[in-house]
C-alpha positions as YAML, in Angstrom:
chain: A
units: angstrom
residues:
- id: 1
  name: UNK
  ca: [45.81, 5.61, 12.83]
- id: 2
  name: UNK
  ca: [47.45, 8.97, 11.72]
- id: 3
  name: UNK
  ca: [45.99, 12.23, 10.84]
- id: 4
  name: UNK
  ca: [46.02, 11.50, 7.08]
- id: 5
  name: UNK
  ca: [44.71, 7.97, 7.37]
- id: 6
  name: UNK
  ca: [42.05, 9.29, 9.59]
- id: 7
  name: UNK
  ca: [41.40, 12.18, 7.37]
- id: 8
  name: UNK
  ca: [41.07, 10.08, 4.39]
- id: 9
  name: UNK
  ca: [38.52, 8.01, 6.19]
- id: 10
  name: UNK
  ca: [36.61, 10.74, 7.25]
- id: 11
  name: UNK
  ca: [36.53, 12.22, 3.57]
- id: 12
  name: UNK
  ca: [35.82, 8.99, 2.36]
- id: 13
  name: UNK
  ca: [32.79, 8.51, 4.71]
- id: 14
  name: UNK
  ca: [31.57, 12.35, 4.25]
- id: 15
  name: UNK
  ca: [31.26, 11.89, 0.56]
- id: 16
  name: UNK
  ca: [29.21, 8.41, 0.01]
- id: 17
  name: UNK
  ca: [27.12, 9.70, 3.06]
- id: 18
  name: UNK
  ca: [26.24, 12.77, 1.02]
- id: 19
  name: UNK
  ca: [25.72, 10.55, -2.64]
- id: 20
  name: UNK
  ca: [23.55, 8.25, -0.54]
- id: 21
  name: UNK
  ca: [21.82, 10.76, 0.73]
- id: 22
  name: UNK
  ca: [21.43, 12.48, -3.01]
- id: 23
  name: UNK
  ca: [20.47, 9.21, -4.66]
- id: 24
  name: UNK
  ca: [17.16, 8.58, -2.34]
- id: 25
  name: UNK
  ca: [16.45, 12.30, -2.91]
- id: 26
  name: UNK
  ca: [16.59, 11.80, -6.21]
- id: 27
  name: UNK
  ca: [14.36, 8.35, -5.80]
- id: 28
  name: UNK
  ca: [11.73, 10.01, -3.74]
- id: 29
  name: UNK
  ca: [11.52, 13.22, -6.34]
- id: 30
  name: UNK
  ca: [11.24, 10.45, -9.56]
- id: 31
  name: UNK
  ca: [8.33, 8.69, -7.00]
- id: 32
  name: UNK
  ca: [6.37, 12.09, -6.80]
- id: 33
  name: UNK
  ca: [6.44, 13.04, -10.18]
- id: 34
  name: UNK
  ca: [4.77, 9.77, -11.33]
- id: 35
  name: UNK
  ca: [2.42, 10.19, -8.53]
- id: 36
  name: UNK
  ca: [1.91, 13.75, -9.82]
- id: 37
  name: UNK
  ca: [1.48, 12.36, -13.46]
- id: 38
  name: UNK
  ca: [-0.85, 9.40, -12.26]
- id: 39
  name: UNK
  ca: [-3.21, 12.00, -10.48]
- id: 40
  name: UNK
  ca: [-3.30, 14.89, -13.42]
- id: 41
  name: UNK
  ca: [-4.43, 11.67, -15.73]
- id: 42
  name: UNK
  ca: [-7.00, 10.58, -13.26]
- id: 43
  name: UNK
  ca: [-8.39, 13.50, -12.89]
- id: 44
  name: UNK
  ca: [-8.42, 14.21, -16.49]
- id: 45
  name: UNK
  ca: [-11.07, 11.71, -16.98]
- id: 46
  name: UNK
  ca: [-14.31, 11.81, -15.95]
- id: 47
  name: UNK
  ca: [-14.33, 10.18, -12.75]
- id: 48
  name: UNK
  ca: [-17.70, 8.42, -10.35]
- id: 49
  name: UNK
  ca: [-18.85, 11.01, -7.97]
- id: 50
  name: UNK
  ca: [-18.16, 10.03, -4.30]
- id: 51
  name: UNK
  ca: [-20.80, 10.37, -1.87]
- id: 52
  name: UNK
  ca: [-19.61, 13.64, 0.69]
- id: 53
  name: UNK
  ca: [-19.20, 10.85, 3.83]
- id: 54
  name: UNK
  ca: [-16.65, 8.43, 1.78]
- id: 55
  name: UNK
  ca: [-13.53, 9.47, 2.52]
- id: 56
  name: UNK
  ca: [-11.02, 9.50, -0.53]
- id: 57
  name: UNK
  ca: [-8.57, 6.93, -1.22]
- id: 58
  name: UNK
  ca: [-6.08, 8.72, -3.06]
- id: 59
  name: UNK
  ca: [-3.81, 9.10, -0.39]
- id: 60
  name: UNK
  ca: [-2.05, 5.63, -1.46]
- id: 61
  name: UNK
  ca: [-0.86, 7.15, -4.48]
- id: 62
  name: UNK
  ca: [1.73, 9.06, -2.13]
- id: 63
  name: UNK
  ca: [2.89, 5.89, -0.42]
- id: 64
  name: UNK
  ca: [3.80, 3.47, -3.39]
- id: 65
  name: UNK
  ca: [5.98, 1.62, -2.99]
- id: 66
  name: UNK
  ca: [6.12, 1.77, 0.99]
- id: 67
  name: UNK
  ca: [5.44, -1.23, 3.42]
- id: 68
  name: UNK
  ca: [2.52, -0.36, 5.18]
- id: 69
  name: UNK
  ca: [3.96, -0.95, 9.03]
- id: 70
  name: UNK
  ca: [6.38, 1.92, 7.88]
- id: 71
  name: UNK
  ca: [3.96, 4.59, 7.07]
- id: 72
  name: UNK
  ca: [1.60, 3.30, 9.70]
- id: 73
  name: UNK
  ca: [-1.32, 2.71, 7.28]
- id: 74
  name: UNK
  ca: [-3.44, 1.18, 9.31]
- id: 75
  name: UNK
  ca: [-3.39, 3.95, 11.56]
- id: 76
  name: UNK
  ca: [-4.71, 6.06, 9.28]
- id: 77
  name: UNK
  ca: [-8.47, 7.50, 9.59]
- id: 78
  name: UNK
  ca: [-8.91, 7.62, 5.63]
- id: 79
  name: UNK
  ca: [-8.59, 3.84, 5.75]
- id: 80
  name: UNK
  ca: [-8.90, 2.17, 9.12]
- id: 81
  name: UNK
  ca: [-12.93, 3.08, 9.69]
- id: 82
  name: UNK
  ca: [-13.44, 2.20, 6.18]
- id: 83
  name: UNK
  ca: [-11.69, -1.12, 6.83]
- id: 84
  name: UNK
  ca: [-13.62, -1.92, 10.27]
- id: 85
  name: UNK
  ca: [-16.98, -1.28, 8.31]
- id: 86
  name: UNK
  ca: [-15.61, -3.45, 5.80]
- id: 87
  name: UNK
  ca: [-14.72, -6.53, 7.35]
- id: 88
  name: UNK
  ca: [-16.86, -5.92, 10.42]
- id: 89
  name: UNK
  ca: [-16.33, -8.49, 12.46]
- id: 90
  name: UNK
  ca: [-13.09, -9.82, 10.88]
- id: 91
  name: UNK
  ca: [-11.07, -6.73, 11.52]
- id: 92
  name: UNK
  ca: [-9.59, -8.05, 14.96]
- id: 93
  name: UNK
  ca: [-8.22, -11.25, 13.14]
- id: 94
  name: UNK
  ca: [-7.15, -9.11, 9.91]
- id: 95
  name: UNK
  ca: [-4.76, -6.46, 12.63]
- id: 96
  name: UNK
  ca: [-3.95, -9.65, 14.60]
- id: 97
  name: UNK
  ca: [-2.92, -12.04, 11.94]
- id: 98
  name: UNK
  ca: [-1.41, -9.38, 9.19]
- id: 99
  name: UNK
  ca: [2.23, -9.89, 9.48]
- id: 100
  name: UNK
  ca: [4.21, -10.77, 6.47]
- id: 101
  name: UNK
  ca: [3.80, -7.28, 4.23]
- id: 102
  name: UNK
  ca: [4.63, -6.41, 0.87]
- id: 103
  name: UNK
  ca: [5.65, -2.93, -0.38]
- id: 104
  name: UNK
  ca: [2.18, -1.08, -1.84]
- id: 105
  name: UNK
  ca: [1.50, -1.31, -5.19]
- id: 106
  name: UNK
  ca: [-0.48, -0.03, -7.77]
- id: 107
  name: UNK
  ca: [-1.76, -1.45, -10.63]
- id: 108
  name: UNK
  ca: [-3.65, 0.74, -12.57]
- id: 109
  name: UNK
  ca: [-6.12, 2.82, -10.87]
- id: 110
  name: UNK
  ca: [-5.93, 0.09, -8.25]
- id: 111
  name: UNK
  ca: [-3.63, 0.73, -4.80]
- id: 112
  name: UNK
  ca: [-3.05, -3.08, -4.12]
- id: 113
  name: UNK
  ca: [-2.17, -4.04, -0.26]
- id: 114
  name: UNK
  ca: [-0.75, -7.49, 0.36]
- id: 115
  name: UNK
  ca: [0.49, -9.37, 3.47]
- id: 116
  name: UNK
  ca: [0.85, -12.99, 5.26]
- id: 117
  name: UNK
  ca: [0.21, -14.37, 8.51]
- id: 118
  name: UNK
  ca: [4.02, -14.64, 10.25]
- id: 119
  name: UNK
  ca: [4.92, -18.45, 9.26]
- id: 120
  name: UNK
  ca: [2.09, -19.46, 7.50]
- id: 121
  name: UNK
  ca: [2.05, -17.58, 4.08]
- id: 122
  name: UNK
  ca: [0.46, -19.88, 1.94]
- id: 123
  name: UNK
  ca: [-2.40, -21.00, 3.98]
- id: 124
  name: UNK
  ca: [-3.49, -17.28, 5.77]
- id: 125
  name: UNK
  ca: [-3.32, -14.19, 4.11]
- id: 126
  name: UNK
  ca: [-4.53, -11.11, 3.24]
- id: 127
  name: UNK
  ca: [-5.17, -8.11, 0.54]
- id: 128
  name: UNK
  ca: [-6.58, -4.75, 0.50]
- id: 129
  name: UNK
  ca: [-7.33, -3.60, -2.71]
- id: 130
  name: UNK
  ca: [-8.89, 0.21, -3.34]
- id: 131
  name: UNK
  ca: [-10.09, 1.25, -6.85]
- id: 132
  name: UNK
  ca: [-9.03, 4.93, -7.33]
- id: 133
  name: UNK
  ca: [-11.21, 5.67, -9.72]
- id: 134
  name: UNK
  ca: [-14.35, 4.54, -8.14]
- id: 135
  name: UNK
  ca: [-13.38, 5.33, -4.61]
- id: 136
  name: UNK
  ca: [-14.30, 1.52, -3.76]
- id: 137
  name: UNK
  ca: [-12.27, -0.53, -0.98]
- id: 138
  name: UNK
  ca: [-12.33, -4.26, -1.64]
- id: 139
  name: UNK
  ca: [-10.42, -7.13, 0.78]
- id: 140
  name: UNK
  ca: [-9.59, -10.33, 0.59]
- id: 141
  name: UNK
  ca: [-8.84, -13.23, 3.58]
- id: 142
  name: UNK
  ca: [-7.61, -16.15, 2.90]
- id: 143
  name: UNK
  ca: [-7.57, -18.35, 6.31]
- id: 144
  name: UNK
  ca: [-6.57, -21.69, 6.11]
- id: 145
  name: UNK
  ca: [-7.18, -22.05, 2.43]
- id: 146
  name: UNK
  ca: [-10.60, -20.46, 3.05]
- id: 147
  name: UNK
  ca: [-11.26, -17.35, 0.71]
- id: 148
  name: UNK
  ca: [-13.73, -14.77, 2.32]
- id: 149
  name: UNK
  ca: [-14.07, -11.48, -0.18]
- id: 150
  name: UNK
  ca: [-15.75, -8.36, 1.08]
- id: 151
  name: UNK
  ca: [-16.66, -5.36, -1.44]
- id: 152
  name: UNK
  ca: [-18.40, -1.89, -0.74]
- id: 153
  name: UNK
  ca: [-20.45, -2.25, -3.50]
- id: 154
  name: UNK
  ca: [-21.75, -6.21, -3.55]
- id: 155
  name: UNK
  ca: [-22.59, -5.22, -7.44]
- id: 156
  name: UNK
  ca: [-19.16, -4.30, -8.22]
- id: 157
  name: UNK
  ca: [-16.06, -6.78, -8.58]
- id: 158
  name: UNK
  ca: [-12.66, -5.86, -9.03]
- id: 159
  name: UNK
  ca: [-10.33, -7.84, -11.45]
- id: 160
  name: UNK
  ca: [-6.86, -7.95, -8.50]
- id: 161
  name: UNK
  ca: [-9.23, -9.75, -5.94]
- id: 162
  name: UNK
  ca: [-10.45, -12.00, -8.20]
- id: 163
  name: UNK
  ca: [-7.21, -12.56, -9.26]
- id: 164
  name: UNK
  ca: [-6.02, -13.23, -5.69]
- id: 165
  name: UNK
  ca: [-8.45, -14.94, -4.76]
- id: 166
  name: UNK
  ca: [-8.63, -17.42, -7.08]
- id: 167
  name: UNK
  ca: [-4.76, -18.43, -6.33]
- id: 168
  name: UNK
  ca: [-4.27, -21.84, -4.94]
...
């Protein structure tokens, strides 16, 4: 190769580095301005008071649109002793058997969590779904066709785990 092929390719390689690089900027600025937006609505309203030892779920806002592995979400104190309280004695088999993830999403005032057991998608899997609003964690495991749902609040329901839990 000589000098002015080399320096071509080095020119060429400089600049898309530096437009990729400008492009997911530009992503993860659009991303935090909707979360921004999202948060001044919510908080806008008038919103249920959350007892001083719940800690908040509004956290997830930040991450939409990340896989949880990534962002290490399980790892996380907001979420991981509200989860083992949750599904007591199913939390080993939930951080054994989640696998298969899908990016977070949310729906509404609703931060929805979704993943598979490795190879077996349709028969075992999983969802975490936490209402915003009403700083309520719900989740949903599906083991071998069998649907188990677990709620903070037994009195409240929330419209996404109904929604996967009814799925065949």
């Amino acid at each position: 190769m000589n000098p002015y092929q080399l320096t071509s390719t080095l020119f060429t390689v400089s600049v898309f580095l530096f437009v990729s690089c400008s492009t997911e900027q530009n992503k993860k600025e659009e991303k935090i301005d909707t979360i921004q937006k999202i948060t001044k609505i919510e908080k806008s309203d008038s919103l249920v008071e959350v007892p001083a030892d719940t800690i908040s779920l509004q956290f997830l806002l930040e991450n939409a649109g990340d896989y949880p592995h990534d962002i290490k979400l399980f790892e996380k104190p907001q979420l991981k002793e509200r989860l083992k309280k949750l599904l007591g004695q199913r939390y080993q088999f939930f951080m054994e058997t989640w696998a298969v993830e899908s990016p977070i999403e949310i729906n509404k005032n609703n931060a929805i969590i979704a993943a598979c057991e490795a190879h077996n998608c349709d028969a075992t899997n999983f969802i975490v779904v936490a209402d915003m609003e009403k700083e309520i964690l719900f989740a949903g495991i599906r083991e071998v066709g069998k649907v188990q749902v677990f709620s903070e609040k037994s009195n409240i329901k929330n419209e996404e785990l109904e929604k996967w839990a009814d799925k065949k």
